[in-house]
FIRO-783741 format. One line per 10 residues: number of its first residue (from 1); their letters; for each residue x, y, z of C-alpha. Coordinates in Angstrom, 2 decimals. Example, Ala and Ser with C-alpha at 12.3 -4.5 7.8 and 13.67 -1.06 7.14 Angstrom:
1> AS> 12.30/-4.50/7.80  13.67/-1.06/7.14
//
This chain:
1> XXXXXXXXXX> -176.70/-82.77/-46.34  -176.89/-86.28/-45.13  -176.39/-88.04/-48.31  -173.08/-85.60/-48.83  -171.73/-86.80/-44.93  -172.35/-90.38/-46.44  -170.82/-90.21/-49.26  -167.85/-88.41/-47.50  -167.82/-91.43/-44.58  -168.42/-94.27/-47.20
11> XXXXXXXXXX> -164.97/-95.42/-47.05  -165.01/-95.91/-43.43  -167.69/-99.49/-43.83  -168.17/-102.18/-46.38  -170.72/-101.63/-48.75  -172.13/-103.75/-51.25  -172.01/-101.03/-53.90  -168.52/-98.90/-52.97  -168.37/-96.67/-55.58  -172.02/-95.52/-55.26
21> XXXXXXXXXX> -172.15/-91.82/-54.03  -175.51/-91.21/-53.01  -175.37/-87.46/-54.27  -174.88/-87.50/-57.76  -176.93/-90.96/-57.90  -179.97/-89.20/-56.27  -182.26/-86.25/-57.71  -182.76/-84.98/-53.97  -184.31/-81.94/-53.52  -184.61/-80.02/-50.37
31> XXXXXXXXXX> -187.85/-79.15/-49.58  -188.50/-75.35/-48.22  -191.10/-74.74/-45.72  -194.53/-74.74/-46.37  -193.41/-76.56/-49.89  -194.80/-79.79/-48.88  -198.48/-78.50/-49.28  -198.62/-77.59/-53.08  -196.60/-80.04/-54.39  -198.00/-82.46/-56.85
41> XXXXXXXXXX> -197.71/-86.17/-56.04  -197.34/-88.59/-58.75  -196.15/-91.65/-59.19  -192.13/-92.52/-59.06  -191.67/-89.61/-55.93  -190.30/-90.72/-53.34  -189.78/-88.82/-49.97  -187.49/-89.26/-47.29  -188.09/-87.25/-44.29  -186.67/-87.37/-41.01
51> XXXXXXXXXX> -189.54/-86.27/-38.85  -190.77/-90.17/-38.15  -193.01/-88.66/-34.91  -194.87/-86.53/-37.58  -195.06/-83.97/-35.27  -197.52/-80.93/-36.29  -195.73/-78.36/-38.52  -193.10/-80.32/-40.03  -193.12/-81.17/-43.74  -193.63/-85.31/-42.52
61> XXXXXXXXXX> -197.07/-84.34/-40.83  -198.12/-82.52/-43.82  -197.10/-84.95/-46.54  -198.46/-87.78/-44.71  -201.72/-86.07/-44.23  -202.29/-85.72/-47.74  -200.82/-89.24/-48.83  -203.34/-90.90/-45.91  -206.86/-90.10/-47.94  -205.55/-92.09/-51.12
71> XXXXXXXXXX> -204.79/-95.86/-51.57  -202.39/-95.06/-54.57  -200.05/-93.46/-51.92  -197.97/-95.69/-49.15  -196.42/-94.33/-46.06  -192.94/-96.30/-44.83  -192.04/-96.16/-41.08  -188.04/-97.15/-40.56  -188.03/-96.51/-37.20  -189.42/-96.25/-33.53
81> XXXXXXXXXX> -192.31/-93.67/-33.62  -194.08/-92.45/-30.17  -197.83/-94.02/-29.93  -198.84/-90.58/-28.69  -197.63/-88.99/-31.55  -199.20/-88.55/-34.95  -196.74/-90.58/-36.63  -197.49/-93.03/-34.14  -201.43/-92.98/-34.24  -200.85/-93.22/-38.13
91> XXXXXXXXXX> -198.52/-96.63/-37.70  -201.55/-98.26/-35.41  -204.17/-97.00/-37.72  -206.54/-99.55/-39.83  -207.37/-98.56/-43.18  -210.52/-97.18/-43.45  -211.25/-96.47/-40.16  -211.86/-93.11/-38.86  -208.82/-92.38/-35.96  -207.41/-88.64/-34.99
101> XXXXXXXXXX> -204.28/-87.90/-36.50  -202.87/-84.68/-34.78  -204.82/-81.87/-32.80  -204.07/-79.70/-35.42  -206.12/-81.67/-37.74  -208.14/-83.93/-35.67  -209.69/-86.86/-37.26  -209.18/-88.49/-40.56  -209.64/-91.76/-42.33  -206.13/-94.12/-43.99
111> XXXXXXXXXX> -206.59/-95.09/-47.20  -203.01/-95.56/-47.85  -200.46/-98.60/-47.30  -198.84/-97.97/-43.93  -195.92/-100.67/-43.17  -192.76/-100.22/-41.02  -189.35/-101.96/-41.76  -187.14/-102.19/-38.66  -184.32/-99.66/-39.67  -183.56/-98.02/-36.14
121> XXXXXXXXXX> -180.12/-96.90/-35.21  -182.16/-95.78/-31.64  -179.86/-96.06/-28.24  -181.18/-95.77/-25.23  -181.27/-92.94/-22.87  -178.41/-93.84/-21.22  -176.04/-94.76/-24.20  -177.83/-91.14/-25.50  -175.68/-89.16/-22.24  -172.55/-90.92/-22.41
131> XXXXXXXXXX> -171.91/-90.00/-26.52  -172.70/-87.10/-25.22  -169.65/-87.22/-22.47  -167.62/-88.80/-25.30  -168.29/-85.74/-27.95  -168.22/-83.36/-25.35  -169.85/-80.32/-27.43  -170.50/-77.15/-26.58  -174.31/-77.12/-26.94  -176.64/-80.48/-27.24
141> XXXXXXXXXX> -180.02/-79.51/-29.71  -182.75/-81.98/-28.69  -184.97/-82.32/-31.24  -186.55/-85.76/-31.51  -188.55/-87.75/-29.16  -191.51/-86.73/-26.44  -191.20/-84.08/-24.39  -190.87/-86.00/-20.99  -187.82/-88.10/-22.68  -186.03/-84.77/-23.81
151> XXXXXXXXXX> -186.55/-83.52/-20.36  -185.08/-86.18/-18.64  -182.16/-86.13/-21.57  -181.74/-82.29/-20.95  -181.58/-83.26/-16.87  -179.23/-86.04/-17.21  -176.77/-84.46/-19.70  -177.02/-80.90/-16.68  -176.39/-83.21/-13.74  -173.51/-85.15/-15.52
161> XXXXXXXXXX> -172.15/-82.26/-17.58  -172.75/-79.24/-16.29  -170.78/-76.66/-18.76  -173.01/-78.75/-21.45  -175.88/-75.98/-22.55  -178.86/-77.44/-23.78  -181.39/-76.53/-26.31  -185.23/-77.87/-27.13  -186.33/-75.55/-30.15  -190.10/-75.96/-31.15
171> XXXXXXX> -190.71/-77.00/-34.59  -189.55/-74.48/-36.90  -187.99/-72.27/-34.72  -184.91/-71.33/-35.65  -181.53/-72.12/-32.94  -178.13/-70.09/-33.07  -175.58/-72.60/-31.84
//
């Protein structure tokens, strides 16, 4: 879905390639849930996932936690990713050292490349509200970041725009907007 808004958007910035539609360039595969866990991982894969916290139940927590154990595998971070989150405790990790990844799993050892490249389109909380005045939607989803920022996103976007409703699904659950 994101490469397809992209490629439809593409003529709206400069870009060194122009006529490169990420779509048809791209064998991209959605994964379904629970997918992550049995598929093979050999060389030339590449996976893009959006979860950066690596929150429990989401395909990034599973993937990374069975790319960690092996020093073939490498994990990139292109963004900001909570220190209290798994994604986080992964991104301070030192290979070979023992460190707990999630309370789902507990502890486990890195033996793969971690490295971060400094990719973040991140606003703060602040800028966050007023797109939200500027977009003025029916219904906000708030589904990234720690719980104490999302509540104080949910009680800013209430106090400044009332008629606003505002969701926090779990991970996984399913929303009807």
């Amino acid at each position: 879905m994101f490469t397809e808004i992209y490629d439809l958007e593409a003529h709206r910035t400069h870009r060194q390639h122009s006529s490169l539609q990420l779509h048809e360039a791209l064998n991209l595969v959605v994964l379904d849930r629970g997918q992550a866990e049995s598929m093979r991982l050999h060389p030339g894969r590449l996976f893009v996932l959006t979860a950066g916290m690596m929150s429990e139940n989401t395909a990034a927590h599973d993937l990374a936690l069975r790319m960690m154990g092996d020093e073939r595998h490498a994990v990139f971070f292109v963004g900001y990713a909570d220190p209290d989150t798994p994604g986080g405790r992964l991104k301070a990790s030192k290979p070979g050292e023992p460190f707990v990844f999630s309370s789902l799993v507990g502890e486990v050892t890195r033996r793969c490349e971690v490295a971060e490249f400094d990719l973040t389109a991140h606003a703060n909380r602040d800028e966050l509200v007023e797109f939200v005045g500027r977009v003025d939607p029916r219904v906000v989803v708030l589904g990234h970041g720690a719980p104490s920022a999302r509540a104080w996103i949910e009680a800013a976007i209430r106090a400044r725009y009332p008629r606003i409703k505002v969701l926090q699904p779990e991970p996984g659950e399913v929303v009807e907007v």
